[in-house]
Phi, psi and omega in degrees: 000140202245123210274122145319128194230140167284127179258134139221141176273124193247143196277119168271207158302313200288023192093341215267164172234133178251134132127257229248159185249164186223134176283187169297134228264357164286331187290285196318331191280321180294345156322318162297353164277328186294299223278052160238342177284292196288346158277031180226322136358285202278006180292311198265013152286303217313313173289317163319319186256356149275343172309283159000275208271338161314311219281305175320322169296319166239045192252345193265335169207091163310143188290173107246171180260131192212124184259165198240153174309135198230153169221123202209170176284154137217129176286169216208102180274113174246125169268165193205161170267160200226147134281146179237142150191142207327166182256356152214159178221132191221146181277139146281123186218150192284144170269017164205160199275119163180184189289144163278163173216342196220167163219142171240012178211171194242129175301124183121347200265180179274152164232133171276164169313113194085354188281149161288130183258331183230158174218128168286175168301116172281338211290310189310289170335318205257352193260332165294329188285296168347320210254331148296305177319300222277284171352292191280000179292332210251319166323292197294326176288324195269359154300293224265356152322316198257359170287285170315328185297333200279305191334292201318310194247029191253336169274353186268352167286334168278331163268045085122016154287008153214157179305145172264032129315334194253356136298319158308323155311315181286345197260283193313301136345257168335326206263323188276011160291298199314291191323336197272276190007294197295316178281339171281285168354298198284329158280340172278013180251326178259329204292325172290328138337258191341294184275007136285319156261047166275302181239137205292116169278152152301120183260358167225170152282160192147160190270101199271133189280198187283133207282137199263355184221150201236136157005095198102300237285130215256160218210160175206205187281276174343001199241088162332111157239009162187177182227145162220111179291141175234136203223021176251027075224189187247133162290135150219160226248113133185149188276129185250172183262160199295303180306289190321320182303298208292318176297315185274017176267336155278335187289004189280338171229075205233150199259132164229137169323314164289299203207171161266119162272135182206091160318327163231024160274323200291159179281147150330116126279121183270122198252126217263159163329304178294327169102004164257183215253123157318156202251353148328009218321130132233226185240164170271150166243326167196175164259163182281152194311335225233156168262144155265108170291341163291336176234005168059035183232162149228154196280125146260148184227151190237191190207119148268132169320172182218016198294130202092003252313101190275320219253128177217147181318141182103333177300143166279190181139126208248141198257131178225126171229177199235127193252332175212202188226111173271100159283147178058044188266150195278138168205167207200127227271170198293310168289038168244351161240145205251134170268155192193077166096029195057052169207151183261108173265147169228182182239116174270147170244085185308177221271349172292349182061055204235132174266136181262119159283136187222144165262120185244165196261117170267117167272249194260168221226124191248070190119234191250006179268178160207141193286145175242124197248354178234135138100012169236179167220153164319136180084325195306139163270092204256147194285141164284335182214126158100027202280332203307343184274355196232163177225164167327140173093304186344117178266110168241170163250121190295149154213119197278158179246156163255133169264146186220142150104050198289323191123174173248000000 
């Protein structure tokens, strides 16, 4: 588009005349668009450079979480690993020597007392009892052979018609029937054993493993054929050092406001493999007689319910009981201390809202809390989360938390 440009001319004082251009009346219009660009230009430096100095601010004083030292009585708990094993555990083994012939029960299962697990050959067993029987039946005759003999001569030995040696004789007879008698008696009393433990019982209730033996196989007294556990309640196994031996024996009648700490009165907990805790309690039932000198421990053994019996001999676990009572302990949640080179650190946060790095001394651990035996105070506020982010100085804004779920 080809732009027009206007001439006019202007009269000066002196007469003289000039002149002058006027630009095109589109150039004049087009100026209001620039100057709407550069105020709208510089509004977004202006929000730009408050973005700016916002983000800084609040890069200069991070929000954090912070929890406040709290001081309470709290018990003090020690775990120690525990072994389970059945509460009573018995081999099965045969009380006579012969052929298997039968399994009467599946391995793995609950079994009862008395119930059959195995049957031996009987047939041997049924020929002995026979053979006894016919023994003492021959015994009991020839008893009653010398019974009669004694009745018979004994008023004619007092009238002096037969010698009375031979009466003594005939008494004597008789007293070694009885003996026989008495000795048949006693065989058909084992011969009948005997053919009765051709089949092999349970001697407890309980969960019987796996058969050590297979169908045909010859067996004698010496020979495991299963183990059966009764696992109802469960035993567990487990060992302390002689100084812990020594403490809770004293702390057992140690006087409280609340309660008596009694180390083998109190229940038990049991912590599974999986890291959850049984639903369960149990009890200590005794210490083992003896310190084991090789290892400065004595053995305890405590006892848990089982019902359904999910818990079978042989399981790990670790056992937590309560040994003592800490007064006025300082706590503090776990994640609020940082280890750093074998020393514990937390970032305290003073009322300038300034981070303090403090080294603290930590004792035992209550839940998710940790007992602090150094270097805090009651009320004090420690950041919770992130301290690894923070330095001496730090300008933060506290945001307090509640924690729940401290523990006992």
């Amino acid at each position: 588009m080809t732009s027009h440009i206007r001439a006019s001319h202007v009269l000066l004082a002196s007469g003289e005349s000039r002149t002058t251009f006027k630009p095109p009346l589109t150039h004049r219009k087009a100026t209001l668009p620039t100057v709407i660009l550069l105020v709208a230009l510089g509004s977004f430096a202006s929000s730009c450079n408050r973005g700016r100095a916002a983000t800084a601010t609040a890069t200069a004083t991070p929000e954090v979480e912070v929890a406040t030292v709290e001081m309470r009585d709290v018990p003090l708990y020690s775990e120690w690993v525990a072994t389970l094993d059945g509460y009573v555990n018995a081999q099965i083994r045969p009380q006579v020597s012969g052929y298997i012939i039968k399994q009467n029960y599946v391995e793995g299962s609950l079994v009862r007392k008395g119930q059959v697990l195995f049957e031996i050959d009987a047939r041997p067993f049924s020929a002995s009892l026979d053979r006894a029987k016919g023994d003492l039946a021959q015994a009991q005759a020839q008893l009653g052979k010398s019974t009669l003999d004694v009745e018979r001569d004994t008023p004619l030995a007092e009238a002096k018609a037969i010698a009375k040696s031979q009466l003594d004789n005939e008494v004597q007879a008789k007293l070694g029937a009885q003996a026989a008698v008495e000795s048949a008696k006693a065989a058909v009393e084992q011969a009948a054993l005997n053919l009765e433990w051709t089949k092999v019982t349970s001697l407890v209730d309980g969960i019987a493993g796996i058969a050590q033996v297979q169908i045909g196989n010859l067996v004698g007294s010496n020979s495991v054929l299963t183990s059966v556990s009764q696992v109802e309640p469960i035993k567990a196994y487990f060992p302390i050092s002689e100084r812990e031996y020594v403490f809770v024996q004293k702390q057992s009648d140690a006087p409280s406001s609340k309660h008596t700490i009694r180390f083998f009165g109190n229940s038990l907990e049991l912590i599974l493999t999986d890291g959850s805790l049984y639903p369960q309690k149990g009890k200590i039932l005794l210490a083992d007689r003896q310190v084991d000198s090789t290892t400065g421990t004595i053995r305890i053994v405590a006892a848990f319910p089982n019902p359904g019996n999910g818990l079978r001999p042989g399981q790990y676990g670790r056992v937590r009981v309560e040994t003592d009572m800490k007064r006025g302990a300082l706590l503090l949640p776990q994640s609020a201390v940082a280890q750093t080179q074998g020393s514990y650190q937390v970032a305290v946060v003073g009322s300038d809202h300034k981070v303090s790095m403090r080294t603290v001394k930590p004792g035992a651990t209550v839940g998710t809390m940790w007992v602090i035996d150094e270097g805090l105070k009651p009320g004090e506020q420690v950041v919770v989360e992130g301290l690894q982010q923070l330095k001496q100085g730090t300008l933060v804004t506290p945001k307090p938390v509640h924690l729940s779920g401290e523990g006992n």
